[in-house]
PASEBA-1860 file (N, C-alpha, C; in nm, 3 decimals):
! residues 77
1> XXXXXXXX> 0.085/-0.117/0.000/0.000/0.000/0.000/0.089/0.123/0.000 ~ 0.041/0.190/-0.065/0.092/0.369/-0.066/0.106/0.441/0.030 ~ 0.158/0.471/0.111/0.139/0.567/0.218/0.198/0.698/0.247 ~ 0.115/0.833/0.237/0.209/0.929/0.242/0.155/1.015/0.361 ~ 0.268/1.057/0.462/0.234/1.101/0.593/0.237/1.266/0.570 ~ 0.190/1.304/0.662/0.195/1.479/0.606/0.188/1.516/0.762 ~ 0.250/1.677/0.731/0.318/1.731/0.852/0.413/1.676/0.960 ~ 0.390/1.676/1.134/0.459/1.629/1.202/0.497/1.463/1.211
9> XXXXXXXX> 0.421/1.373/1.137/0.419/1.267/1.102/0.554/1.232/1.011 ~ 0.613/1.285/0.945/0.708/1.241/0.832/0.847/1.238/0.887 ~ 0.804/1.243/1.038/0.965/1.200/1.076/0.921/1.017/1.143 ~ 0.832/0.986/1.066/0.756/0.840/1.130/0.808/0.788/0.957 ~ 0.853/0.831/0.889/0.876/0.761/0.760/1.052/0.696/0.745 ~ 1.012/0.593/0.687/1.172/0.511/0.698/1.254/0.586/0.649 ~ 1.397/0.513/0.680/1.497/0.538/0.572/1.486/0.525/0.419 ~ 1.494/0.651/0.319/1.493/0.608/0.223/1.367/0.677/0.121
17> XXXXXXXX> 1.270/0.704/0.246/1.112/0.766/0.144/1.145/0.865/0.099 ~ 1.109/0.875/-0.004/1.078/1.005/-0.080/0.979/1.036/-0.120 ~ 1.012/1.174/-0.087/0.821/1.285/-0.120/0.748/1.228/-0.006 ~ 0.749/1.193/0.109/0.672/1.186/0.211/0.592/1.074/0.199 ~ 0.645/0.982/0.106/0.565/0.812/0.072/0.682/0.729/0.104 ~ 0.574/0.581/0.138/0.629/0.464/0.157/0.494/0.364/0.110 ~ 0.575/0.269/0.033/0.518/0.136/0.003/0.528/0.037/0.097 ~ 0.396/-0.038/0.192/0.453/-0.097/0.262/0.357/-0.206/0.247
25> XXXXXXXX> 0.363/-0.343/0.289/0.289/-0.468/0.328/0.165/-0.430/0.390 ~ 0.045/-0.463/0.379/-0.036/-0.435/0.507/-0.120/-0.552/0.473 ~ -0.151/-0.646/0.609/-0.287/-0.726/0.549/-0.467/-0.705/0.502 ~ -0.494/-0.805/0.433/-0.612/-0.795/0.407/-0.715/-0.732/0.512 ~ -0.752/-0.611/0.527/-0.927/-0.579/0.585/-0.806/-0.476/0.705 ~ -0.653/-0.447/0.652/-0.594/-0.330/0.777/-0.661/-0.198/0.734 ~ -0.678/-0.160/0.891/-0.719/0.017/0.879/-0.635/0.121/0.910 ~ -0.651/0.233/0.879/-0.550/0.350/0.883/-0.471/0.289/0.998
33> XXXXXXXX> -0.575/0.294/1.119/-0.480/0.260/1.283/-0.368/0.180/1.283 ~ -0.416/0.086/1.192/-0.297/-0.065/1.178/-0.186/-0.015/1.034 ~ -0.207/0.050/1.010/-0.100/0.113/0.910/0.008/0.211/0.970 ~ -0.098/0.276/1.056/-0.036/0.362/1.127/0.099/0.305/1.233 ~ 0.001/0.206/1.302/0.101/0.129/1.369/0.207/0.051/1.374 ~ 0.212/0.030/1.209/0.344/-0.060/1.157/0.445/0.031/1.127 ~ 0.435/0.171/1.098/0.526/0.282/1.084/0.541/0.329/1.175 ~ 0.511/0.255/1.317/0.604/0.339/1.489/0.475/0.444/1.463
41> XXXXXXXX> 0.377/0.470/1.479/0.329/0.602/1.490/0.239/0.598/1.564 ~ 0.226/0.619/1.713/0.187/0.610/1.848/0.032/0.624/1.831 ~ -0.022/0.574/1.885/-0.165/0.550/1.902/-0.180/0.756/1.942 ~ -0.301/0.785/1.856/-0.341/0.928/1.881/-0.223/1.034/1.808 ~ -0.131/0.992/1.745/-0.043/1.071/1.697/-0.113/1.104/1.528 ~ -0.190/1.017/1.472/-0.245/1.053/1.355/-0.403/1.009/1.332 ~ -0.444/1.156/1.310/-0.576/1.129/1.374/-0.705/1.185/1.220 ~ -0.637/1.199/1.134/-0.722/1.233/0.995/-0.656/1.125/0.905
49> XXXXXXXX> -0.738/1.074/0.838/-0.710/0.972/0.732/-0.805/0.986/0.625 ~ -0.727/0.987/0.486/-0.806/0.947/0.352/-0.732/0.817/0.253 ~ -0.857/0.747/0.211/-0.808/0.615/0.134/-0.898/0.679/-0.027 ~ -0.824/0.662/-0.089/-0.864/0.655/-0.211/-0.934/0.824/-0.225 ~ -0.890/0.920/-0.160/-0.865/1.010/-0.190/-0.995/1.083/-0.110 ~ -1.076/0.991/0.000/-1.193/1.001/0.051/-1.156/1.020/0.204 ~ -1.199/1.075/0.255/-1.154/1.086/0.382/-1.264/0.991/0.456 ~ -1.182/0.899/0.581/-1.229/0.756/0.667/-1.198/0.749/0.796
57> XXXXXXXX> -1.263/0.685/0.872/-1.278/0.628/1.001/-1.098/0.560/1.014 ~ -1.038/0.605/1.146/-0.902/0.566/1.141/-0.853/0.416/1.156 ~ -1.050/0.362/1.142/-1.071/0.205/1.221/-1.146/0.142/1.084 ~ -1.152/0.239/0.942/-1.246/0.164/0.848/-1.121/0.054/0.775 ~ -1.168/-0.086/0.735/-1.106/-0.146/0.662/-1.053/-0.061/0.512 ~ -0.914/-0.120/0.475/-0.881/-0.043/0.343/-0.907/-0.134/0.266 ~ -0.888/-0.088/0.152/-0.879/-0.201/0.016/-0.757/-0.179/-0.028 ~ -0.700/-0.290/-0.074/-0.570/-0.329/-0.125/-0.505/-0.217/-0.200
65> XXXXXXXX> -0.595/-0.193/-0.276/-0.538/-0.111/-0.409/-0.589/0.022/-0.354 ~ -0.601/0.076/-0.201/-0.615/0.245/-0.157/-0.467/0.256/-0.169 ~ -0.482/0.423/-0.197/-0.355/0.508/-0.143/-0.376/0.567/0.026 ~ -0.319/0.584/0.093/-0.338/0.611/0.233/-0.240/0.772/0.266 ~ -0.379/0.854/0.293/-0.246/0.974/0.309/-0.289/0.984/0.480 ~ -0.220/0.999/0.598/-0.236/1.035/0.721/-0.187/1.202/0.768 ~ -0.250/1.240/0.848/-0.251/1.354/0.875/-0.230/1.316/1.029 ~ -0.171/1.446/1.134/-0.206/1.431/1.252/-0.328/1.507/1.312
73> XXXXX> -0.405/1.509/1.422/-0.499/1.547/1.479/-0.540/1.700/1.414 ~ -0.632/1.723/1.352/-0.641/1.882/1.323/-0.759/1.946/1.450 ~ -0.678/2.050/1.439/-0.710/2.195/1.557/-0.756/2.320/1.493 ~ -0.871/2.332/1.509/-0.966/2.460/1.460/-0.922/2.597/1.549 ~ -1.026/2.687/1.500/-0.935/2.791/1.591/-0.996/2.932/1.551
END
């Protein structure tokens, strides 16, 4: 899966990403949370998610073929 982290998040990206993406393994029916969690990225540290360019529940199943962009918590104001 595609994954590209944005803002304070992109120091959660491996050695090696470029442009703020990583291709990584994820199993069948994983959600943002469990994506999140295979890239070290602390429970509550990323709290907006879009798959397929739709914004989702950080707990909705993905489909194989989503792109995954994560955001951290947004603050109105």
């Amino acid at each position: 899966m595609r994954v590209r982290l944005h803002a304070g998040l992109r120091g959660y990206l491996p050695p090696g990403a470029s442009d703020n993406v990583v291709e990584i393994d994820v199993p069948a029916g994983a959600s943002a949370a469990t994506v999140a969690r295979a890239l070290g990225i602390p429970e509550g540290f990323a709290g907006v998610a879009f798959a397929g360019g739709e914004k989702c529940e950080m707990t909705a199943a993905l489909r194989p073929d989503d792109e995954l962009d994560l955001f951290p918590p947004l603050a109105g104001g």
